[in-house]
TORMI-57769 format. One record per residue: x, y, z of N, C-alpha, C in turn; residue number from 1. Coordinates in Angstrom, 1 decimal, padded with zeros to 4 digits. Layout:
((X, Y, Z), (X, Y, Z), (X, Y, Z), NUM)
...
! end
This chain:
((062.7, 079.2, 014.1), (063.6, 080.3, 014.2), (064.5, 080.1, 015.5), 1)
((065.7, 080.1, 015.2), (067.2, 080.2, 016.3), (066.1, 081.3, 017.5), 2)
((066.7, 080.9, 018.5), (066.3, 081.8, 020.3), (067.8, 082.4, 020.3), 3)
((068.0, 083.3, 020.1), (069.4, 084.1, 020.6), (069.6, 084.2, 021.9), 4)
((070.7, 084.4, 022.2), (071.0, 084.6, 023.7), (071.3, 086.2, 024.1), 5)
((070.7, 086.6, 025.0), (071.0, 088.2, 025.4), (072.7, 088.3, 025.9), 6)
((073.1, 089.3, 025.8), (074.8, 089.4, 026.3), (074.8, 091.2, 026.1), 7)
((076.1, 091.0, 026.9), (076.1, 092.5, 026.9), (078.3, 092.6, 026.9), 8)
((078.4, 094.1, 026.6), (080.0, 093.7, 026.5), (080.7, 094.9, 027.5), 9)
((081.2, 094.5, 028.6), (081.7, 095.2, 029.6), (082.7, 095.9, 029.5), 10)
((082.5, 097.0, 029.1), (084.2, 098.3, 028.3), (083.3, 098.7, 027.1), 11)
((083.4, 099.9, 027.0), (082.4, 100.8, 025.9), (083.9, 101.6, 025.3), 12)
((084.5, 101.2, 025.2), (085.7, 102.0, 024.6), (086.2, 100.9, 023.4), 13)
((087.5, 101.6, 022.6), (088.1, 100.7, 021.2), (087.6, 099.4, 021.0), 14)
((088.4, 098.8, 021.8), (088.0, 097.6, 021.7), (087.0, 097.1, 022.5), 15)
((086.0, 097.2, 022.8), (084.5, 097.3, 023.4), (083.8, 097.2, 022.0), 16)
((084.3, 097.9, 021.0), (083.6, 098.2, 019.8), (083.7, 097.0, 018.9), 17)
((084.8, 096.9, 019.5), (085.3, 095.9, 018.2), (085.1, 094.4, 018.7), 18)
((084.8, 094.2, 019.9), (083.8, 092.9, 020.5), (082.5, 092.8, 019.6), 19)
((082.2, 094.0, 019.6), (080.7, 094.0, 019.1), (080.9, 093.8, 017.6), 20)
((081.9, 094.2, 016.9), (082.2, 093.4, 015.8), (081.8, 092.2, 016.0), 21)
((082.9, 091.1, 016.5), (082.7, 089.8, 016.4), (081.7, 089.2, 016.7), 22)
((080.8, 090.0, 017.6), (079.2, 089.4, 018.1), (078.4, 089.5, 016.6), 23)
((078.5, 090.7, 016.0), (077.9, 091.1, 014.8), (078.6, 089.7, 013.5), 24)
((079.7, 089.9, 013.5), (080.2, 089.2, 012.9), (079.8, 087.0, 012.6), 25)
((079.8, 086.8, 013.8), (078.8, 085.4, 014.3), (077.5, 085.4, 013.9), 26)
((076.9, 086.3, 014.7), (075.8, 086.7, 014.3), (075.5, 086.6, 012.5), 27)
((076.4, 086.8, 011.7), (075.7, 086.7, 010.2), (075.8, 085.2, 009.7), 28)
((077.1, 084.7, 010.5), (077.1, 083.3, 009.7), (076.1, 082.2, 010.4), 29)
((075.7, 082.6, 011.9), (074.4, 082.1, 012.9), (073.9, 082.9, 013.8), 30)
((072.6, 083.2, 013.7), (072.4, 084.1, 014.9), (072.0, 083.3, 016.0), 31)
((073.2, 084.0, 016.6), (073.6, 083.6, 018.3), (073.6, 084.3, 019.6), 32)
((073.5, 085.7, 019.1), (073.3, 086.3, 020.4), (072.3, 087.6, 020.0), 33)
((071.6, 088.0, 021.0), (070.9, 089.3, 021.1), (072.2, 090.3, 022.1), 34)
((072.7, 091.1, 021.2), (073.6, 092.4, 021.8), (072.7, 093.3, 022.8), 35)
((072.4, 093.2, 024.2), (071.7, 094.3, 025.2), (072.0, 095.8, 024.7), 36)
((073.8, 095.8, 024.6), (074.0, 097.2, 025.6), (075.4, 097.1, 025.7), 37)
((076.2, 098.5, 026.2), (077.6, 098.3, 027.0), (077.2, 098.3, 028.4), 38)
((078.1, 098.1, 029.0), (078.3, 098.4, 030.2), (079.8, 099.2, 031.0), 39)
((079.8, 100.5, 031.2), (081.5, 101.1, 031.7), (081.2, 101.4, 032.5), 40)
((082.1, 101.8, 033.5), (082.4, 102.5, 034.0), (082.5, 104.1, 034.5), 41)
((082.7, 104.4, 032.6), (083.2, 105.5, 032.7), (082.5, 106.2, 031.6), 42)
((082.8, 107.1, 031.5), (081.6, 108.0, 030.5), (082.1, 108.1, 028.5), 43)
((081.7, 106.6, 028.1), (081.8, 106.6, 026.9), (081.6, 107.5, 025.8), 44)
((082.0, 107.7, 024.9), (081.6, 108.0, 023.7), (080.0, 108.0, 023.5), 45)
((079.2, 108.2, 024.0), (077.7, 108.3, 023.0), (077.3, 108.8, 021.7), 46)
((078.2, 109.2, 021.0), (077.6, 109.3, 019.8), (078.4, 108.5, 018.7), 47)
((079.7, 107.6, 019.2), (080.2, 106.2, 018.5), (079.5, 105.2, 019.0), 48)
((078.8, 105.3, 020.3), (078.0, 104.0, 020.8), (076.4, 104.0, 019.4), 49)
((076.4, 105.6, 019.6), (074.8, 105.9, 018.5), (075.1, 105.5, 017.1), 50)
((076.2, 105.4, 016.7), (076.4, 104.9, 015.6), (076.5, 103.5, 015.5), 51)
((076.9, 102.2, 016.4), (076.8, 101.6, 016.4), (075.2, 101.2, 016.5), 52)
((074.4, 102.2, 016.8), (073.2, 101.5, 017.3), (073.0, 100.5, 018.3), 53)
((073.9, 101.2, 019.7), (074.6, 100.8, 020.9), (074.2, 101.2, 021.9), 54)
((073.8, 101.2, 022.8), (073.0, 101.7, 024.2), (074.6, 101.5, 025.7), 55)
((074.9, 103.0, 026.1), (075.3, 102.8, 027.4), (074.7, 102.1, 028.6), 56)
((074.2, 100.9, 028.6), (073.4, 100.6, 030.1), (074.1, 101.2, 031.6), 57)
((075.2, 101.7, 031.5), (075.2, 101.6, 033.0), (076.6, 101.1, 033.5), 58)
((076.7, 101.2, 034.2), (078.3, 100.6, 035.2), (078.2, 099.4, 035.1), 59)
((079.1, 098.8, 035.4), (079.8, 096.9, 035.4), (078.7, 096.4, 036.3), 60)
((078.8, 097.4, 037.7), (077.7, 097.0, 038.8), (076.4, 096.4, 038.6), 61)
((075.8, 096.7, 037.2), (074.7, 096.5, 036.6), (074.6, 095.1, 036.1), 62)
((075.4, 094.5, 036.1), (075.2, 093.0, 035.8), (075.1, 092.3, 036.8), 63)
((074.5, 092.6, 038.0), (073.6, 092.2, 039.0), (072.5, 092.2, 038.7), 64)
((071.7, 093.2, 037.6), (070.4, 093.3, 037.4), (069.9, 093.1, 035.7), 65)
((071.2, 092.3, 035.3), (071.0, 092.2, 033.4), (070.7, 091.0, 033.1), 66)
((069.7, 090.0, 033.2), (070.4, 088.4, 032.9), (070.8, 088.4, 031.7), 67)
((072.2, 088.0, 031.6), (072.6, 088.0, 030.3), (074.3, 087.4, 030.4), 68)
((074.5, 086.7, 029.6), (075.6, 086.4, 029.2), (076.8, 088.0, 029.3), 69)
((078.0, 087.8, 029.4), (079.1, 089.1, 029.3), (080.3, 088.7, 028.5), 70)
((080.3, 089.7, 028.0), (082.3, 089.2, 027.9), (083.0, 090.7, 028.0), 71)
((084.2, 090.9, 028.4), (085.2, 092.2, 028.9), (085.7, 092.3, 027.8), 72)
((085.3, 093.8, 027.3), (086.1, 094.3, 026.7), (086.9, 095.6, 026.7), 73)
((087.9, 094.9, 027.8), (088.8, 096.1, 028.6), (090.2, 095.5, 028.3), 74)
((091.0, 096.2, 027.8), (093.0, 095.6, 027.7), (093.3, 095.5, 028.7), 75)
((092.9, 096.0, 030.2), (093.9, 095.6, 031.2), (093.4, 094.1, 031.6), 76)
((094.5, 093.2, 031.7), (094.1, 092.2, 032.6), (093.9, 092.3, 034.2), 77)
((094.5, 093.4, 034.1), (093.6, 093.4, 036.3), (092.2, 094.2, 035.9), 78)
((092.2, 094.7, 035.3), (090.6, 095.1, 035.3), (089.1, 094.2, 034.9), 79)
((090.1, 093.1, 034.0), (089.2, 091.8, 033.9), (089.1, 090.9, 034.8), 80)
((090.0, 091.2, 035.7), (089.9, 090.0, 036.7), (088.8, 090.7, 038.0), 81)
((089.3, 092.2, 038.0), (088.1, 092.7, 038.8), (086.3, 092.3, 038.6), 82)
((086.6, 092.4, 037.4), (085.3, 092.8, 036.3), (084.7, 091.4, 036.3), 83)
((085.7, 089.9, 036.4), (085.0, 088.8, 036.4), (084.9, 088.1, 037.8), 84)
((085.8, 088.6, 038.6), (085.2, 088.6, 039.9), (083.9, 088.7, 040.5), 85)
((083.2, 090.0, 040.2), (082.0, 090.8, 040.6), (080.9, 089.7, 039.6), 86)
((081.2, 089.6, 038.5), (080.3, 089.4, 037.5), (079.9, 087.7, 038.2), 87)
((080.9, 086.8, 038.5), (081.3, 085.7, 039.5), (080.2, 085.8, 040.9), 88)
((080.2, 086.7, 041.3), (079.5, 086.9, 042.8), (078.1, 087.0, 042.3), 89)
((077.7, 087.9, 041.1), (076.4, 088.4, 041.2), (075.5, 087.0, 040.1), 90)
((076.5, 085.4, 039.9), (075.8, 084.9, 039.5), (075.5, 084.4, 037.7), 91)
((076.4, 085.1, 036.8), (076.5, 085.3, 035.6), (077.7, 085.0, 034.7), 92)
((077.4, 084.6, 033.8), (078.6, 083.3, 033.1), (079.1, 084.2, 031.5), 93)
((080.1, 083.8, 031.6), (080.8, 085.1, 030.7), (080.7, 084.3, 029.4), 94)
((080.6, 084.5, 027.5), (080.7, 084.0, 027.1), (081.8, 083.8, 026.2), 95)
((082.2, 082.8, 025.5), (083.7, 082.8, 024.8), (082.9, 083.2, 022.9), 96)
((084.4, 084.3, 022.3), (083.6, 084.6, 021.3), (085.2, 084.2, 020.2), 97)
((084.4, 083.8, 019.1), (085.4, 083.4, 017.8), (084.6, 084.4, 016.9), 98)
((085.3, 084.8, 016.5), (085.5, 085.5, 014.7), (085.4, 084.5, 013.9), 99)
((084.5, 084.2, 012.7), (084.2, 083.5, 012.0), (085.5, 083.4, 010.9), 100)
((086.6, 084.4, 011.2), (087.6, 084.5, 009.6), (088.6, 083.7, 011.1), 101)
((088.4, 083.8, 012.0), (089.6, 083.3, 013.0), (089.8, 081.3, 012.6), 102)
((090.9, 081.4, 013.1), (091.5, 079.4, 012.5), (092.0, 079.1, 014.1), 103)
((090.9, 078.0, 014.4), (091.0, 077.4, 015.3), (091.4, 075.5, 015.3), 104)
((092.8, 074.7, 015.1), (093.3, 074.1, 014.8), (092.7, 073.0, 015.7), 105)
((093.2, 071.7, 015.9), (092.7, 070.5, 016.7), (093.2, 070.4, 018.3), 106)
((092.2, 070.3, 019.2), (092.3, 069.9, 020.5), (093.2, 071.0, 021.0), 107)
((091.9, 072.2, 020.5), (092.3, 073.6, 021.6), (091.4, 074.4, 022.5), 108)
((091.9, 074.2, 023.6), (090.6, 074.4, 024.8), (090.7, 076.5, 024.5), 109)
((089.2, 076.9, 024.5), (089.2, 078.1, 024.6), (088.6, 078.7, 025.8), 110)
((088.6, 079.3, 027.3), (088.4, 079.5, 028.2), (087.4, 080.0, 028.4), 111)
((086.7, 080.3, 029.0), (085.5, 081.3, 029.7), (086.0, 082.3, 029.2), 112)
((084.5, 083.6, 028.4), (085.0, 084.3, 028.3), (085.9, 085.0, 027.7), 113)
((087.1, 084.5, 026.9), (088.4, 084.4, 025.6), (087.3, 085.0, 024.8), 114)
((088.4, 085.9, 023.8), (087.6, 086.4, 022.8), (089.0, 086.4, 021.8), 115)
((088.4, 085.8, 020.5), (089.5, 085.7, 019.5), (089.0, 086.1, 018.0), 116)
((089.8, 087.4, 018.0), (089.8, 088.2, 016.9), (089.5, 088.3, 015.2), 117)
((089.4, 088.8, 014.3), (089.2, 088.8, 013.3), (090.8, 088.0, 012.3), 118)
((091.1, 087.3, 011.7), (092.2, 086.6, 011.3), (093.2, 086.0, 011.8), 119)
((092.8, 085.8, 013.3), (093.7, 085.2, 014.3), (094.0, 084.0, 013.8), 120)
((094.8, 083.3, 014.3), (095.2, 082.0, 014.0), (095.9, 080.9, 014.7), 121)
((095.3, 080.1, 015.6), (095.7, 079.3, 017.0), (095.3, 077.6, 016.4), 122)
((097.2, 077.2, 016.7), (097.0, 075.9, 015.8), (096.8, 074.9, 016.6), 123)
((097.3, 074.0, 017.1), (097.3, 072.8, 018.3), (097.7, 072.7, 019.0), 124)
((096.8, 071.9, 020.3), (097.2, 071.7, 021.1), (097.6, 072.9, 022.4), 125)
((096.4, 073.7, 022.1), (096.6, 075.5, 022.4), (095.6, 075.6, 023.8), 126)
((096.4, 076.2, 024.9), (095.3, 076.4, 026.1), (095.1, 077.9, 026.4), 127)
((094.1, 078.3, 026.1), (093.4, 079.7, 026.6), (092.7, 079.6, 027.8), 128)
((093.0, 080.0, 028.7), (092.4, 079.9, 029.7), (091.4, 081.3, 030.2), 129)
((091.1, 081.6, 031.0), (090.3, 082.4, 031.6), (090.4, 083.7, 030.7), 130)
((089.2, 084.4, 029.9), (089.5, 085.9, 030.2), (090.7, 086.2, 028.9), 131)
((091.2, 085.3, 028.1), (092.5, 086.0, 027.0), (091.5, 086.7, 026.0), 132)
((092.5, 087.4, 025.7), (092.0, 088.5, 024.4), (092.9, 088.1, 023.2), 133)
((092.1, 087.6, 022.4), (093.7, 087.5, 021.2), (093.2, 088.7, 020.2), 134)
((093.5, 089.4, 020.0), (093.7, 090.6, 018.9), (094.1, 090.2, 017.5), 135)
((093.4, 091.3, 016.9), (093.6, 090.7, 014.7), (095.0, 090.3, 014.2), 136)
((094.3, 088.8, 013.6), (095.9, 088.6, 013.2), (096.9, 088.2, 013.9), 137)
((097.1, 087.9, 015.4), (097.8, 086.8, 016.1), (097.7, 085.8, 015.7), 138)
((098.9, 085.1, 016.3), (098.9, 083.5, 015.4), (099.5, 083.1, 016.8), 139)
((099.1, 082.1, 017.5), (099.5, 081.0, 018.5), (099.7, 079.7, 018.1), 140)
((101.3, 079.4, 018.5), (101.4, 078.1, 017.8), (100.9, 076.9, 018.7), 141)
((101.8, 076.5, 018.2), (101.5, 074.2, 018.8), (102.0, 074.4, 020.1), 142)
((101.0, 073.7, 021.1), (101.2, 073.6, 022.6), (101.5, 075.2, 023.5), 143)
((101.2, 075.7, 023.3), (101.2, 077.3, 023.8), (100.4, 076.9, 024.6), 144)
((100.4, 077.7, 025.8), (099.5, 077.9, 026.8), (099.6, 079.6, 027.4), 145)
((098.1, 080.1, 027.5), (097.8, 081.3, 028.0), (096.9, 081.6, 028.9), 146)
((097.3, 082.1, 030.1), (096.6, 082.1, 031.3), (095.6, 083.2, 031.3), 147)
((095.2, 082.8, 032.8), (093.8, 083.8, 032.9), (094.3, 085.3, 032.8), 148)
((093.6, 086.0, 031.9), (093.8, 087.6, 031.4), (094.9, 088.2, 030.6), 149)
((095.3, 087.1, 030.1), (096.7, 087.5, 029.2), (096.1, 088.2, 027.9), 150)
((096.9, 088.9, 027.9), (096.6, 090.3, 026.8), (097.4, 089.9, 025.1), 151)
((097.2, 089.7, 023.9), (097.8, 089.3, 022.9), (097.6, 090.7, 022.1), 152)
((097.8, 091.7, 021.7), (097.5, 092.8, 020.5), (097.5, 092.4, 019.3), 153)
((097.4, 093.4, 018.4), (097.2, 092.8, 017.2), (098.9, 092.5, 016.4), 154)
((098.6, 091.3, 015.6), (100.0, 090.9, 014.7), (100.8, 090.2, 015.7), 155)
((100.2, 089.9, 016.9), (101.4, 088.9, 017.9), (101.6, 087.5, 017.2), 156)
((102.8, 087.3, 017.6), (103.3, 085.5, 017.0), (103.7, 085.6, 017.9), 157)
((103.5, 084.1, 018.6), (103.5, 083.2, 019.4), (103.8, 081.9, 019.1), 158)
((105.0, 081.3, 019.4), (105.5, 080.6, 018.9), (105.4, 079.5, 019.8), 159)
((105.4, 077.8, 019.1), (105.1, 076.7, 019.6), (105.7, 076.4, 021.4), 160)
((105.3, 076.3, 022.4), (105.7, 075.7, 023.2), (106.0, 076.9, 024.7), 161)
((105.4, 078.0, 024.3), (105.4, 079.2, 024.9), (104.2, 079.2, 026.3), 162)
((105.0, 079.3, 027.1), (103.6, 079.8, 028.1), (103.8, 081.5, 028.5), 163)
((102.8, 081.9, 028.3), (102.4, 083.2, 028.5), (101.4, 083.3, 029.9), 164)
((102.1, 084.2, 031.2), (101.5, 083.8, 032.3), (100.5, 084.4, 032.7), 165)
((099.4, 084.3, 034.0), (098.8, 085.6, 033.7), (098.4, 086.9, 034.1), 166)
((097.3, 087.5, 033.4), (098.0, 088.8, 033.2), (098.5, 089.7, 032.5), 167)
((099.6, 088.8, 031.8), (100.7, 089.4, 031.1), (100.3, 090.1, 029.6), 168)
((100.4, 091.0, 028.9), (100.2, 092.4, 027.3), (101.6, 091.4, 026.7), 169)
((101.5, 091.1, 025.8), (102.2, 091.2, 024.6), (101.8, 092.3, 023.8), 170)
((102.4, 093.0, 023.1), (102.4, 094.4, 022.4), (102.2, 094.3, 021.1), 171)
((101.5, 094.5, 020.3), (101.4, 094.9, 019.0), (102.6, 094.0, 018.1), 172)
((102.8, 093.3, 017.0), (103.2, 092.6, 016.1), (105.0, 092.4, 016.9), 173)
((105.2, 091.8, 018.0), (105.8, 091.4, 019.1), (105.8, 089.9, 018.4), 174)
((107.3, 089.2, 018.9), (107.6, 087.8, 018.4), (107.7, 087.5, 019.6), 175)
((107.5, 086.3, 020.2), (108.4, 085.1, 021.6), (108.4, 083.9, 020.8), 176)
((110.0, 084.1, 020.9), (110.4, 082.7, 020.2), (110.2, 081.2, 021.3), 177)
((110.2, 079.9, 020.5), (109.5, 079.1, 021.1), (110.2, 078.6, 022.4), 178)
((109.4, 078.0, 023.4), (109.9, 077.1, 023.8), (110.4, 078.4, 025.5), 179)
((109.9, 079.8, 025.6), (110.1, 080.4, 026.3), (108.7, 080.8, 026.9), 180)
((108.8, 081.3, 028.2), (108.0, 081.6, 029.1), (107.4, 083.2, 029.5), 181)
((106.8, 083.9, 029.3), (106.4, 085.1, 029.7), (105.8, 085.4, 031.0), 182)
((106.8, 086.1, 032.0), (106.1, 085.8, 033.4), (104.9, 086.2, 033.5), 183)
((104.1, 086.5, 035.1), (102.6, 086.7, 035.2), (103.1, 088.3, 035.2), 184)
((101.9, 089.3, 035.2), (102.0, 090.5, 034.8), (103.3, 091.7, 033.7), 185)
((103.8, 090.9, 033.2), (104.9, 091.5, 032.1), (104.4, 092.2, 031.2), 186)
((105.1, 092.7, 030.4), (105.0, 093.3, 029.6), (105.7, 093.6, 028.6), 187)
((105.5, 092.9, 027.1), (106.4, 093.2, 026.4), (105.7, 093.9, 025.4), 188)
((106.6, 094.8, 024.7), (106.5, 096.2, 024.0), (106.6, 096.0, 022.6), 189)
((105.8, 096.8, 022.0), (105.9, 096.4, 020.7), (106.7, 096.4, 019.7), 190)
((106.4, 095.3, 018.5), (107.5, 095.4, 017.6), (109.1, 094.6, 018.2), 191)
((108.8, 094.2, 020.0), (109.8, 093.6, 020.4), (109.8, 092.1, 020.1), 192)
((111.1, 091.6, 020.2), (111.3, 089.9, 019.6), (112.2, 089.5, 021.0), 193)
((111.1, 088.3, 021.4), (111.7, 088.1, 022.7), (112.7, 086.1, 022.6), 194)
((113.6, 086.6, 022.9), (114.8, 085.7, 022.7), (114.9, 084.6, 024.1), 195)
((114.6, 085.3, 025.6), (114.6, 084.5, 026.3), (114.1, 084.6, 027.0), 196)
((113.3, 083.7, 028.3), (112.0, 084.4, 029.0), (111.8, 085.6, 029.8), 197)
((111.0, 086.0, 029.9), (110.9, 087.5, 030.7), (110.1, 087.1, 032.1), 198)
((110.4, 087.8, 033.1), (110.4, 087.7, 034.3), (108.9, 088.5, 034.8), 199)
((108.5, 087.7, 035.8), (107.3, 088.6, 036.5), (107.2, 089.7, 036.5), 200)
((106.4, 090.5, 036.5), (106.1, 091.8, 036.1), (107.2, 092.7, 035.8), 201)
((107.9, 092.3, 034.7), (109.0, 093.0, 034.1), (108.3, 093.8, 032.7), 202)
((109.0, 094.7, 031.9), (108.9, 095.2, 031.0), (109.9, 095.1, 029.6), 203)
((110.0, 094.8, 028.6), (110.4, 094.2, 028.1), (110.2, 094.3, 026.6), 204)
((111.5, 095.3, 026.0), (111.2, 096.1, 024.7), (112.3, 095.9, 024.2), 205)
((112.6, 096.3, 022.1), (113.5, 096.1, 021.4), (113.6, 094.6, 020.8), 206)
((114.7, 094.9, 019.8), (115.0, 093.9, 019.2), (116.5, 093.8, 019.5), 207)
((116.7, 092.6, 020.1), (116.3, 091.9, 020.9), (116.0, 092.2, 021.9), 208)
((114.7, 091.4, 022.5), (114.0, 092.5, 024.2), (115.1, 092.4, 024.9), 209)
((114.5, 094.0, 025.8), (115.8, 093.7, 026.7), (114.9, 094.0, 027.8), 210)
((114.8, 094.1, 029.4), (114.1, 094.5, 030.4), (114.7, 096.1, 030.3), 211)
((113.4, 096.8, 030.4), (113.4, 098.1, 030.8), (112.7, 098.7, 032.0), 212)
((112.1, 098.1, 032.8), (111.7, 098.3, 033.6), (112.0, 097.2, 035.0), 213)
((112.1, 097.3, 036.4), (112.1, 096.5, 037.5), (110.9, 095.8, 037.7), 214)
((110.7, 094.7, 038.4), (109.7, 093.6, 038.6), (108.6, 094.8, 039.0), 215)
((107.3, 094.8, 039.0), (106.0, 095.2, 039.3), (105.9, 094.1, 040.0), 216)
((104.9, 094.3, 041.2), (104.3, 093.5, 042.1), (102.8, 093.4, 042.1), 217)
((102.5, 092.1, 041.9), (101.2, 091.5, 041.3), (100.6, 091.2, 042.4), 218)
((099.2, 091.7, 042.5), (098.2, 092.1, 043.3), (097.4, 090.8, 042.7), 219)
! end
C-alpha cells in the first residue's frame, strides 16, 4: 500500500476549496497525499469546510507546528509571497499540484508549489515558476514564461512567447496576444484582449485593453 504524504492548503476560502478538489482529484487516479486541514487566517466558512469533511486548523502561523507539505490557496500574489516566505523560515516545502484532466505538453518546468487546474492546457516549452495558479480551462502556449505568483483565472489564453511577470492577475477568459509581456504586479481585467504589453503595476481592461489605472508600486 502507497504511504501518502500529509499536506495541508493555506486559504479556506473559493478557491482553497477547489485546491482540495485537485488534491481529491489525484488522489483517485493515485493516492498521494493525506489532506490535514486548512489553514486561514481568517474566519472561514465552517459549515462548507464540514461539508467538505475539512477541518479549520488554525492560522498560516501554524505551519511551524504541521509537518506537512503546503500549497496557497489565496488569488492574491502578495499574499503568497507572504505566506511562502513564513512557510520558507519555519522550514517546509510547498507542493506543486496537476489536475489529472489538465495537458501538460513537452519540456515544461512547473515550479514550487504551482497549482494547475481542472482542463488547463500548457503546451511547450512553458516556465511556471514559483507559486502560479492556473485556473480551469487556461491554455498557455509555446515558450511562455510565468513568474513567481502570477495569477491566471479561469478561460485565460495565453499565447505563445508571452512573459507574464510577477505577481501579475490576468482576469477571467482575458487573451495576450503573443510575443507581448505583462509587467510585475498588473492587472488585466476580464474578458480584456491585450494587443500590446502592459506596464508594471498598471491596470488594464476592454477590448482592445486600454490602461485604466496609474502604475501601483510593488512592494
Amino acid at each position: 500500500m502507497r504511504v501518502t504524504a500529509p499536506i495541508v492548503i493555506v486559504g479556506a476560502g473559493g478557491f482553497g476549496r477547489e485546491v482540495l478538489d485537485v488534491i481529491e482529484a489525484v488522489n483517485v487516479l493515485e493516492p498521494t497525499w493525506n489532506f490535514l486541514g486548512f489553514l486561514d487566517d481568517g474566519s472561514p466558512d465552517e459549515e462548507l469546510l464540514a461539508r467538505r469533511r475539512a477541518e479549520h486548523l488554525g492560522p498560516s502561523a501554524g505551519l511551524a507546528d504541521i509537518d506537512a507539505h503546503y500549497v496557497i490557496g489565496v488569488g492574491s500574489g502578495e499574499v503568497r509571497a507572504r505566506i511562502d516566505t513564513l512557510a520558507a523560515e519555519v522550514g517546509r516545502r510547498p507542493a506543486t499540484l496537476v489536475h489529472p484532466s489538465a495537458t501538460i505538453g513537452s519540456d515544461v518546468e512547473l515550479g514550487e508549489g504551482s497549482i494547475v487546474c481542472a482542463q488547463a492546457s500548457i503546451t511547450t516549452h512553458v516556465t511556471l515558476c514559483r507559486h502560479v495558479h492556473i485556473h480551469v480551462a487556461c491554455t498557455v502556449g509555446h515558450d511562455a514564461i510565468l513568474e513567481d505568483f502570477v495569477t491566471l483565472l479561469p478561460g485565460v489564453s495565453i499565447s505563445g512567447n508571452v512573459t507574464v511577470r510577477q505577481r501579475a492577475t490576468v482576469g477571467a477568459r482575458a487573451v495576450v496576444l503573443p510575443r507581448l509581456e505583462v509587467g510585475a504586479g498588473a492587472m488585466v481585467g476580464a474578458g480584456a484582449v491585450v494587443v500590446r504589453s502592459v506596464l508594471a503595476g498598471s491596470t488594464m481592461v476592454g477590448v482592445p485593453a486600454r490602461q485604466v489605472a496609474k502604475e501601483r508600486t510593488m512592494t
